[in-house]
N, C-alpha and C positions, 0 to 999 in steps of 0.2 A: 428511526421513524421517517415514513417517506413526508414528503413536501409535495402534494395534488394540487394541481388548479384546474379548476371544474369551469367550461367555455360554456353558459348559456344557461349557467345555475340557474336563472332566475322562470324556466320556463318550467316545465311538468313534470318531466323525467329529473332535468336536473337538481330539483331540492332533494329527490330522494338521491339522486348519487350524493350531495354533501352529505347529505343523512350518514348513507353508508360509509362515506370515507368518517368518518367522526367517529361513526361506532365501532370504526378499526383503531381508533387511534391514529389515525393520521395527522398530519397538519395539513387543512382543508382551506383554501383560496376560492372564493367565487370570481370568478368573471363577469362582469354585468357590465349595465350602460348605465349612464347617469339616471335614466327614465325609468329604468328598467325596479319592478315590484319585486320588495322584499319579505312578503306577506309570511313567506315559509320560508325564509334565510333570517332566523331570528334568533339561535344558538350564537353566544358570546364569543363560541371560540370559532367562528369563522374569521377570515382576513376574507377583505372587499380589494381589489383593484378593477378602475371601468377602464374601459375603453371607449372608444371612436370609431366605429368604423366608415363611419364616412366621412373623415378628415381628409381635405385635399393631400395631404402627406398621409396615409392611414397607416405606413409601415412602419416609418419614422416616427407617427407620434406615436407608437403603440411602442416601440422599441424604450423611446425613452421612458415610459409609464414603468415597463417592465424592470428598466435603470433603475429607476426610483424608489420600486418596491423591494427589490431584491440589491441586494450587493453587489462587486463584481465579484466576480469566481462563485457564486451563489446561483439556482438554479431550481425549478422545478421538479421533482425527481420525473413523475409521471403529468402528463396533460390529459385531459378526458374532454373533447372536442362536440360537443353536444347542441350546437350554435346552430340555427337553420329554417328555414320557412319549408311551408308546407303547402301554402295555397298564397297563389300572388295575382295581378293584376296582369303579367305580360310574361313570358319568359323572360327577359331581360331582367326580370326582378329575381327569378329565378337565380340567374345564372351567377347578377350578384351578390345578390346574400351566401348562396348556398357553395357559391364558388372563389367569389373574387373575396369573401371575408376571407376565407380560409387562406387563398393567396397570401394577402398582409399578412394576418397573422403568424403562418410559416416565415416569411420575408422576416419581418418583424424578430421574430426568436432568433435566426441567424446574424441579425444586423448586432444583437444585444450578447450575440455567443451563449444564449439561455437554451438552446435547444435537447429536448427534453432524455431520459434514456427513455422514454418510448412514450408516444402520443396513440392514442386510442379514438378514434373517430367512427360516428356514429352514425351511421349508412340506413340505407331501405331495402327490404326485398325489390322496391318499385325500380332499385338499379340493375334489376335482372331481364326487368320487363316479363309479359305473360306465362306461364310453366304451362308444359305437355296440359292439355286439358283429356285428350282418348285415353287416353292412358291412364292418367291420374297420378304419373311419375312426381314425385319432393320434390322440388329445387334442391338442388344441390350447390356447390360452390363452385363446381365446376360447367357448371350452366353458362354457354356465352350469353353475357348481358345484349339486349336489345329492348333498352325502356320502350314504351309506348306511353309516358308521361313526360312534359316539361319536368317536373321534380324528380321524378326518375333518372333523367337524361343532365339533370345539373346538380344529382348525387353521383351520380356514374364518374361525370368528369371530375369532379372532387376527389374521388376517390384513385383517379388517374394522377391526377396533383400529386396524392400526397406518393407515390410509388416513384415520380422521376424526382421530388424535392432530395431524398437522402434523408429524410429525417426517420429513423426506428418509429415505428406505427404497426396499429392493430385493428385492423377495418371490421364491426359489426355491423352485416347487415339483419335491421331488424326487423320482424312482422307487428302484426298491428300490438300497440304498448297501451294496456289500461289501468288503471287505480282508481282511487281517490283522488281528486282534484281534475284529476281529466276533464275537457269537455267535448272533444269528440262522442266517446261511445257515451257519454253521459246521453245524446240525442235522443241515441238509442234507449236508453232504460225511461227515459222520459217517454216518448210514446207508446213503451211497452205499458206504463205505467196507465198510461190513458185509455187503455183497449186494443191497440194496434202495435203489428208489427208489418214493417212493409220491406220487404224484401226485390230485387231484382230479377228478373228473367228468371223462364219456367225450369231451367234444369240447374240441378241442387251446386249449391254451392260446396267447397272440403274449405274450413276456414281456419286458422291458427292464430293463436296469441301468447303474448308476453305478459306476464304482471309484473309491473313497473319494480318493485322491489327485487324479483328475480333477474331484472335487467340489470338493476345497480349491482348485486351481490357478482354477477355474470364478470362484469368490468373491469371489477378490481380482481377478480379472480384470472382473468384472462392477463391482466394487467403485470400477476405475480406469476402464471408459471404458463402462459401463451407463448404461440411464435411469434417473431420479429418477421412485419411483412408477410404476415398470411390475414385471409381473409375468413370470418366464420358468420355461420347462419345462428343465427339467434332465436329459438324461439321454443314454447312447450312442446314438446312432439305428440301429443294427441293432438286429434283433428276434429271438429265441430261441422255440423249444419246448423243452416240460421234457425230449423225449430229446435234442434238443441239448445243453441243460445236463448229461445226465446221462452223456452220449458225453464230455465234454469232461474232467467233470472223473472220471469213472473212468479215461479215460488219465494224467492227471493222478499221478491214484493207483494204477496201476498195476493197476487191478481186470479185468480180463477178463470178468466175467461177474458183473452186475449186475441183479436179475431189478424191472423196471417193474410196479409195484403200484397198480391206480388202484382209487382208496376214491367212490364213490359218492354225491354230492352230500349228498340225504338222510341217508344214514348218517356223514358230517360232520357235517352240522347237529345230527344227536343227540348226539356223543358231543360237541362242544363246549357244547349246555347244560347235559349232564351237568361237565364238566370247568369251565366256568363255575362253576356253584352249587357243589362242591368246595372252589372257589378262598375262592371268598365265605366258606364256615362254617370254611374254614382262617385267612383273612385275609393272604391271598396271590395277587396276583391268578394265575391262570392262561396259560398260554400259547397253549392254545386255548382261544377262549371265541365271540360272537358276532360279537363283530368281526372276527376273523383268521379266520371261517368267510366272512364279506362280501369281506374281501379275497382271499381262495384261490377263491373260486367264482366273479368275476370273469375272464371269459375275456378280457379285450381290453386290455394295456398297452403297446398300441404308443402311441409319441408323436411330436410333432413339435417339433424344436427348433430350427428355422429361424430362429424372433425371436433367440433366445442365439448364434446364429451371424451374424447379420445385426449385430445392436445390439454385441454385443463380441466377438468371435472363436469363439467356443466350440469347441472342437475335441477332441475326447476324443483320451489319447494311448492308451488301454489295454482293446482288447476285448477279450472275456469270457474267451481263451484263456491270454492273455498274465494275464490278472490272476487266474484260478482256478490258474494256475501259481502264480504268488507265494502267493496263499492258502495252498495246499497245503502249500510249501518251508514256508510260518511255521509251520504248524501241526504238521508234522511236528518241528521244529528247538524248538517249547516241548514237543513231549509230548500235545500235543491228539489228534492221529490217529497 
């Protein structure tokens, strides 16, 4: 039976990775912070160990945690690294959360001689930065990265971390991840809900996605018969337009008459620097700001996941219809829509 410890359980994706690792049988470890919501980490048989990461010692005192919990000669088999911000107030915050945790906690695993047979870390397409848009070329994995995001750009470097540490790892970079519990695209179904869908700049979007479950099952699958130090694209390989997405899930919702609202490149970019510097003199970061205007004006997320299907099966069970259904049914069933 392996021994997972899951970095970041306590956020979106990762209740459903403990999910998954439990439902294999595993022995499932959540990672969390003291503060950190247990709302969906409420199965018996999880083990809790938190962390610090902003302990003036963060490596040391994560080391001895890791003492504490485990034995010596004892060990995680696998790590699944799922820890990270998405929208922050400065790059600096960026760089670290998304970067300098990862730091300790690699430091940390070596100080403790815990270091895993292979850690699995959770990346972005946004560490590729923009794909061929004339063309309409996938990403591939062989695409030289060049983010045009802070988050992009302090995924990228994370992901350069973990290739000089020596630690066995398996880099997924993901596209956009949705389910239940999300509240991202949730924005989404909420305004569709309301009459409107409001989309970016006049030429069509190729969009792709992940349901959060095909991401967990992906993980551990990659986890049992992946390469050591390769890097895979993650994602359904069909491709969507936004009135795809938005035929879909107003049947979903029962909405009949949905009126598509497209906001003007330009006139994004202003109102997210307005919306940016708000955030700043609130000390909040913003939900539109510079970055989420680089990622929405990007026309091109088709991708290619032929290596993840080649190297370990990858096979998504759930496109976009099947799984904007469930969305829907959860959301309705908590009160959301």
């Amino acid at each position: 039976m392996k021994r997972i410890l899951v970095m970041g359980a306590g956020g979106f994706a990762g209740g459903y990775i403990v999910e998954e690792g439990l439902r294999r049988g595993y022995e499932v470890w959540a990672g969390v912070r003291a503060t950190t919501s247990r709302r969906y980490l409420t199965d018996s048989r999880i083990r809790f160990i938190e962390f610090d990461f902003d302990a003036d010692s963060a490596a040391e005192d994560m080391a001895e945690r890791m003492r504490t919990a485990l034995p010596e000669g004892e060990k995680w088999d696998w790590i699944i690294y799922n820890l990270g911000a998405t929208k922050c107030l400065r790059f600096s915050d960026f760089s670290r959360i998304n970067y300098d945790y990862l730091r300790y906690f690699c430091s940390a695993l070596k100080l403790c001689d815990k270091t895993p047979e292979c850690l699995l870390y959770i990346s972005s397409l946004s560490a590729v930065g923009p794909a061929e848009e004339k063309s309409g070329k996938p990403i591939t994995e062989a695409n030289i990265p060049i983010p045009n995001t802070r988050y992009g750009a302090s995924k990228l470097k994370a992901e350069m971390l973990l290739k000089m540490e020596g630690i066995p790892h398996i880099i997924f970079r993901a596209t956009g991840i949705y389910g239940p519990r999300d509240k991202d695209y949730y924005l989404m179904f909420k305004s569709i809900k309301s009459g409107f869908d409001f989309s970016v700049g006049y030429k069509a979007q190729s969009l792709t996605f992940i349901y959060v479950e095909d991401l967990a099952r992906a993980i551990y699958d990659a986890l049992a018969r992946g390469k050591r130090g390769e890097t895979y694209n993650v994602a359904h390989p069909a491709v969507y337009t936004q009135g795809e997405f938005r035929k879909i899930s107003a049947r979903e919702m029962k909405k009949r008459v949905v009126l598509p609202v497209k906001v003007p490149l330009i006139g994004l970019k202003l109102v997210s620097v307005i919306a940016e510097k708000i955030g700043v003199a609130k000390g909040k970061p913003s939900t539109l700001n510079s970055d989420k205007y680089n990622i929405m004006a990007q026309r091109n997320w088709s991708v290619d996941v032929s290596k993840a299907e080649r190297d370990f099966g990858f096979k998504p069970q759930i496109d976009l219809s099947e799984g904007v259904k469930r969305c829907v049914e959860w959301y309705k069933q908590e009160g959301w829509l």
